[in-house]
ROGU-362140 format. One record per residue: residue number from 0; residue in three letters; x, y, z of N, C-alpha, C in turn. Coordinates in Angstrom, 2 decimals, m for minus. Example, Ala and Ser with C-alpha at 12.3 -4.5 7.8 and 13.67 -1.06 7.14 Angstrom:
2
0|ala|13.19|m5.69|7.80|12.30|m4.50|7.80|13.20|m3.30|7.80
1|ser|12.85|m2.25|7.08|13.67|m1.06|7.14|12.90|0.03|7.87
//
This chain:
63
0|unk|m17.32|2.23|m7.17|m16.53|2.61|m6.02|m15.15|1.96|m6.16
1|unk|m14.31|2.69|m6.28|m12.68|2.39|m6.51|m12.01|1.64|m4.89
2|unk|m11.68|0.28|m5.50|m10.99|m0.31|m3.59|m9.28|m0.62|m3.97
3|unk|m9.03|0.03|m3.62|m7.15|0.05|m3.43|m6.55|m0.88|m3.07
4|unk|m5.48|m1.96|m2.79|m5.10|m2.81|m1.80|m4.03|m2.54|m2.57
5|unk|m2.79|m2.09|m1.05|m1.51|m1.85|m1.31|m0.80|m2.56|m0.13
6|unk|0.03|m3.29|m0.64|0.56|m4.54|m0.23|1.92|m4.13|m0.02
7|unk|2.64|m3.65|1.44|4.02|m3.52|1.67|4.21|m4.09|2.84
8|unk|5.88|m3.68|2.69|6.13|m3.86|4.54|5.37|m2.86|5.24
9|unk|6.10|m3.03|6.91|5.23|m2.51|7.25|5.78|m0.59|7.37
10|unk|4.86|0.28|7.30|5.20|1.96|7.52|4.34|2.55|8.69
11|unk|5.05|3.63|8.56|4.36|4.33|9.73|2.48|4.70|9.70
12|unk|1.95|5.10|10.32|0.82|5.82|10.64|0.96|6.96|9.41
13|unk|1.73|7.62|9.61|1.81|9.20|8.67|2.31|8.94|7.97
14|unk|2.70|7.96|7.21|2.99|7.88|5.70|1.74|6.93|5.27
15|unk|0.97|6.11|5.88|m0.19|5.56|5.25|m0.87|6.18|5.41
16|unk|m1.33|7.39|5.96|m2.07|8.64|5.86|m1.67|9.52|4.49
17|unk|m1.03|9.47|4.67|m0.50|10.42|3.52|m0.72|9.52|2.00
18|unk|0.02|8.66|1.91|m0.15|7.71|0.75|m1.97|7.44|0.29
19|unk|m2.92|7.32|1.66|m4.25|7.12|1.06|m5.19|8.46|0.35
20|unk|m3.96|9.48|1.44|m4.36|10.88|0.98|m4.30|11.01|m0.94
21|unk|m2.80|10.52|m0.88|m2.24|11.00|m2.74|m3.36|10.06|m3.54
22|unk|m3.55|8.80|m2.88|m4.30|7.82|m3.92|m6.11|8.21|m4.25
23|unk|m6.20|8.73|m3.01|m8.01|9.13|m3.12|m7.44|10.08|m4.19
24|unk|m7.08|11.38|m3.70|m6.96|12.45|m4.78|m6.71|12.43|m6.18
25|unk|m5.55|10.92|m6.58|m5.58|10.41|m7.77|m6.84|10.32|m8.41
26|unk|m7.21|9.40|m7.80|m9.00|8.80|m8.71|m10.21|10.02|m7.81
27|unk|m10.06|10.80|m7.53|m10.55|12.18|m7.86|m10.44|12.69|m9.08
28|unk|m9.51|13.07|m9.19|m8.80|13.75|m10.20|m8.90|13.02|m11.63
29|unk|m8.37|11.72|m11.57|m8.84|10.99|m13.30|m9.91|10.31|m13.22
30|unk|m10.79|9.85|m12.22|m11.91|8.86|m12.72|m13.21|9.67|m11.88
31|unk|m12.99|10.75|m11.54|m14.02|11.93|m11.47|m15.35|11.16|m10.47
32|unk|m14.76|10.66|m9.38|m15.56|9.99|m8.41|m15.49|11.02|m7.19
33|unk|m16.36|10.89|m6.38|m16.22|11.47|m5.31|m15.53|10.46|m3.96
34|unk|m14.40|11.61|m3.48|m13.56|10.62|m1.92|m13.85|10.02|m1.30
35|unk|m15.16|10.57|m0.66|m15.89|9.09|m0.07|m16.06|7.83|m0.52
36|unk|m15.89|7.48|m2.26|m16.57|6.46|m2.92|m15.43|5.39|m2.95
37|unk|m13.99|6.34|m2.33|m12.17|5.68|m2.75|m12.11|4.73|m1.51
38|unk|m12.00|3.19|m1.54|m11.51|2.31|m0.23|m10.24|2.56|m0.64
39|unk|m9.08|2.59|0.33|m7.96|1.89|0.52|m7.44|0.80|1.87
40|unk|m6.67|m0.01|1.07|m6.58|m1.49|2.36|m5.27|m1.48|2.25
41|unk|m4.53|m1.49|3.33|m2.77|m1.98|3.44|m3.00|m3.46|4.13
42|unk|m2.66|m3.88|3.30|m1.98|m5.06|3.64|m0.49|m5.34|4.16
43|unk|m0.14|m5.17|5.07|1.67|m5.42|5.55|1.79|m6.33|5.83
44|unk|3.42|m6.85|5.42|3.91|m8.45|5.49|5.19|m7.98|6.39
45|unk|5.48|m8.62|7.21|7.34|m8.68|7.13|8.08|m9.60|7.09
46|unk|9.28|m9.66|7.10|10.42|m10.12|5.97|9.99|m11.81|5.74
47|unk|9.14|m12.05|7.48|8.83|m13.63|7.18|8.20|m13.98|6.66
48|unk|7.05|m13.05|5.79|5.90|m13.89|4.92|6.28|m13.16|3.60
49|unk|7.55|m13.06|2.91|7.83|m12.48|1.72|8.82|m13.37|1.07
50|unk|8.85|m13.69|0.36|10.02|m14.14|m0.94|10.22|m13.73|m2.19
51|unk|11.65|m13.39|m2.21|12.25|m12.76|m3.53|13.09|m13.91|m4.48
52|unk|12.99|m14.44|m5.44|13.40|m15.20|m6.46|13.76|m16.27|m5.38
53|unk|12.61|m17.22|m4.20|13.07|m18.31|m3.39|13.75|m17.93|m2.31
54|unk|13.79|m16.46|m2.10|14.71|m16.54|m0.46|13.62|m15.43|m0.05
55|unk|13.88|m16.02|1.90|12.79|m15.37|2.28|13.15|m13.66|2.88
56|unk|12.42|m12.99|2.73|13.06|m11.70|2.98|13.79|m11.25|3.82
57|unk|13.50|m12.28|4.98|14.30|m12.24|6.18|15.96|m12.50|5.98
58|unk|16.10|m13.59|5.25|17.18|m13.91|4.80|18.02|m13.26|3.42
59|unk|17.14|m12.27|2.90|17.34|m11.58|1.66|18.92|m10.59|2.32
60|unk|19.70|m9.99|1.43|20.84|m8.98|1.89|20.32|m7.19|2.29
61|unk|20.62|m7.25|3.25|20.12|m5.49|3.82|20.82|m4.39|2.76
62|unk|19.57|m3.61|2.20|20.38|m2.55|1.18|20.96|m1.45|2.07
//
């Protein structure tokens, strides 16, 4: 049984719908399991529990 853990900020409802949608269908498709057998887990952080090369994301520059 395939378990996912995708680790971002945080997104909407309908894009982590969608994203668990593309990833089941992935390992459908190459590791020939059935959808039911696919976990996926989001894990979301924001900017305060993240660091990029020592600065915390909060403090990181807005792209």
């Amino acid at each position: 049984m395939p378990i996912v853990t995708v680790q971002q900020f945080p997104r909407s409802t309908e894009q982590k719908r969608e994203l668990a949608q593309r990833i089941t269908a992935a390992f459908v498709d190459t590791c020939q399991v059935p959808a039911e057998a696919v976990q996926v887990f989001f894990q979301e952080s924001d900017g305060e529990n993240y660091a990029k090369g020592g600065v915390l994301g909060v403090d990181l520059p807005k792209r």
